[in-house]
Each structure stands twice: as structure tokens, then as C-alpha cells.
N, C-alpha and C positions, 0 to 999 in steps of 0.2 A: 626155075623162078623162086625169089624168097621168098618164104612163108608171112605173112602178114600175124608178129608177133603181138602188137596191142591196137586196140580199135581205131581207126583213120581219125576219128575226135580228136583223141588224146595224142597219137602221134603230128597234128597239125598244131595243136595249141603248144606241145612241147618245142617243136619248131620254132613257133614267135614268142616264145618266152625267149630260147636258147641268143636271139635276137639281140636282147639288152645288152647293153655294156655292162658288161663284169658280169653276166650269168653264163655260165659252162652247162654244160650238158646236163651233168649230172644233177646240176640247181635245178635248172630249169626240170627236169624228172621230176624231182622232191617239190618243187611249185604245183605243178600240171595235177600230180595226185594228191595234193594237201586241196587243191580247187576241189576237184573231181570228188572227194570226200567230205565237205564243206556244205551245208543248208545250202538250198537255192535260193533264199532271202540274203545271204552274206554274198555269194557271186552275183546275184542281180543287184545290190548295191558296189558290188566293185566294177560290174559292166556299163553303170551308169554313171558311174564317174571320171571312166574310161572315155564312153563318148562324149561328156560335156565336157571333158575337156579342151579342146579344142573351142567349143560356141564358147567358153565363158571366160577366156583365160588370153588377155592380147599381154601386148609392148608398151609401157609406155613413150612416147613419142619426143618427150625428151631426154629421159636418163637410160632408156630399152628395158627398164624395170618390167618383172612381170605385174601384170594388176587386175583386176577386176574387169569385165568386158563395161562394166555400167559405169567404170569410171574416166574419168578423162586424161588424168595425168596422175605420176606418181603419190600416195597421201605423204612419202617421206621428203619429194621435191615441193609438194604445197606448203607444208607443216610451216610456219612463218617463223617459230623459234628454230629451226635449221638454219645453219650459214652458208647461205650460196656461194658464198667466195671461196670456199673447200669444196674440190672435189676427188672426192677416192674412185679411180678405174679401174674397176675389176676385168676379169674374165666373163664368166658369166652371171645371172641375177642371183644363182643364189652363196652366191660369194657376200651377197650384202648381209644375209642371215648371217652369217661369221660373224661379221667384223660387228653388228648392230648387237650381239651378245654379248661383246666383250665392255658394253656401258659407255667406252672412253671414246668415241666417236661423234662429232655432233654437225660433222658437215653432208653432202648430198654423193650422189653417187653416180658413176656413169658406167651401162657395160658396156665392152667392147664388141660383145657376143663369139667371143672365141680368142686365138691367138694366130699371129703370124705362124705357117708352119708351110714351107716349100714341098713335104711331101705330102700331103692332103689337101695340096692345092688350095691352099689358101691365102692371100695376099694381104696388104694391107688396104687395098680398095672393098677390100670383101666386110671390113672390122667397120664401129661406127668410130671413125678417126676425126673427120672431117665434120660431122656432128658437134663431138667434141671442142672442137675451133669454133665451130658456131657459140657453145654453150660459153665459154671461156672468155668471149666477146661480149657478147648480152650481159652475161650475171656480172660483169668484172670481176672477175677469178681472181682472188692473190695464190691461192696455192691448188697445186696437182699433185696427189699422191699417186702415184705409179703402185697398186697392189695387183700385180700378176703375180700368178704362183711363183713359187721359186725351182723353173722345172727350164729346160735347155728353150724350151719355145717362150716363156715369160719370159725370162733376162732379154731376149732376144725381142720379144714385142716393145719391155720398159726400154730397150735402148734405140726402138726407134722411132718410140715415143717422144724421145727426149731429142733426138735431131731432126722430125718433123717439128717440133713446136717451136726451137730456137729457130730452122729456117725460113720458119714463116715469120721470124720475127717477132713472135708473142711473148712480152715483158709479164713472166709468171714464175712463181717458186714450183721447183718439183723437187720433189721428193720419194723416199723408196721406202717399202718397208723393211725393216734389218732384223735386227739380231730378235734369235725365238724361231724364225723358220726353217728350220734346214731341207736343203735340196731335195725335189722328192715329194714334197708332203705339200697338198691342196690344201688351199684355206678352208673350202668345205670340210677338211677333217683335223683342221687343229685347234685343238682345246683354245679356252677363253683365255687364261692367262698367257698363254702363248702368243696369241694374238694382241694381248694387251701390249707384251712388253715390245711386240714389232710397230706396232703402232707407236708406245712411248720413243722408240729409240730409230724413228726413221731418219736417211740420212739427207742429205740437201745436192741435187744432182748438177 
């Protein structure tokens, strides 16, 4: 039988670190013993914000923004100097954080909460699509920015984006965002001006 090299604590907590997306083994080690080293006043406040996450943290219920548990709808769908007849659909909510940095943005947003992807079983019944149509209708949309990443599964959600909306018949501008992205790279990680000039030079779909 193997020897039981570091104490069951440590080896359980390295485990659900090892968890997250994008932490390898050896982060997660370098996490588990920076905690384990760490005041107990500094991990009791990362443990409590751990579990409020969840009580204090919903969707908003029309754009799937994330918000506030005490509030009711997005503050950047309420805001009345926003222009509801723009809407930019991202991927997920903190896609909005991108594009709200880059300044040059003044319309509202919708997530989709993921993208079309056949090997992750994920459909487009699964996405909020049909939401979208609602939304598009109500606010009288003139324009749709399609901002999914520029990765094999966005092109593939923006282009079925764009043949659900025409087959439903919806008289709306879409558009993509272009040039500044290259293939690969999540809007959560590209620079402001990067994101400005895909924004200035979107194309008309």
C-alpha cells in the first residue's frame, strides 16, 4: 500500500483546486500550500466569499447578466441613457467587462451562457436564443452584434445566429465583430484597444 505522503487536508483541497479550469496539478500544489501558509483571517475571508457566492450572485432575467441577488434586473439594461435597440451577444457575462472597457460601446447586452458545441453536448436549445427573439421584439432592436469569440465554436454559434434570426423573419441589422481579434484569443483576454478597433470595424452580416 502507498505511503500517505502529505496530510488528507491538503491532499483533498489540492484535488478541488486541481478542478478549475486552467489549474494543472502542480498550481493547484503552489495554491493548496500558499492557503495552508496564509493567516486564518485571510482564508476565512476567502471561505466566505466562497460560500456567498452562490446566495448573493443570480442571472439577470433579461440580458443573463450576472447581478446582484437584491436586484432585479441588469443596472446596465435599466441605465435609460443606454440604447436598447443595440444589442451585443456575447458568450458569457464577463465578456461584457471587455467590451464596457474599451469606452466605445453604449448599447445593452445579451449572454448566450456558452456556445453551440456538439462535443460537450451542447445545442442551441441549451443557449439563451429564443430569449434573444423575445428581447429583439420588445425593445425594437435595429442592430445585433454577434461578439462570440473568434474560436471554431463562435463562428459556428455567430453563424447560426444569423440563419435563426433571418428564418424567423426578424427585420434586424447584424453584425460581427472584425478586424483586432485573431483566432484563438477570448474577448476576456484582449486588450482595450484591440477590442475597440473590432468594435469600430464590425462587419454587416
Amino acid at each position: 500500500m502507498a505511503k500517505q505522503l502529505l496530510p488528507r487536508a491538503l491532499t483533498t483541497l489540492i484535488d478541488e483546486l486541481g478542478n478549475l479550469p486552467g489549474v494543472g496539478v502542480r498550481t493547484a500544489e503552489r495554491y493548496a500550500y500558499h492557503l495552508l501558509r496564509t493567516k486564518s483571517e485571510s482564508n476565512k475571508r476567502l471561505s466566505n466569499s466562497i460560500a456567498n457566492l452562490k446566495a448573493n450572485v443570480k442571472y439577470c432575467p433579461a440580458t443573463f447578466a450576472l447581478i446582484d441577488s437584491d436586484e432585479e434586473i441588469s443596472p446596465l439594461y435599466a441605465d435609460p441613457t443606454r440604447n436598447k435597440k443595440v444589442i451585443a451577444v456575447v458568450e458569457e457575462p464577463l465578456d461584457i467587462i471587455a467590451l464596457e472597457r474599451t469606452g466605445q460601446y453604449n448599447g445593452t447586452y445579451h449572454v448566450l451562457g456558452g456556445v453551440i458545441s456538439p462535443i460537450d453536448n451542447i445545442g442551441p436549445e441549451q443557449l439563451h436564443i429564443k430569449e434573444l427573439v423575445i428581447r429583439i421584439k420588445q425593445d425594437e432592436v435595429e442592430e445585433i452584434i454577434i461578439a462570440t469569440n473568434a474560436s471554431v465554436e463562435g463562428e459556428s454559434t455567430a453563424l447560426f445566429l444569423q440563419r435563426y434570426i433571418k428564418e424567423n423573419e426578424i427585420n434586424v441589422k447584424m453584425s460581427r465583430l472584425a478586424r483586432g481579434l485573431p483566432v484563438g484569443v477570448d474577448l476576456e483576454y484582449a486588450d482595450q484597444i484591440t477590442l475597440s478597433h473590432a468594435l469600430e470595424g464590425r462587419r454587416s452580416l
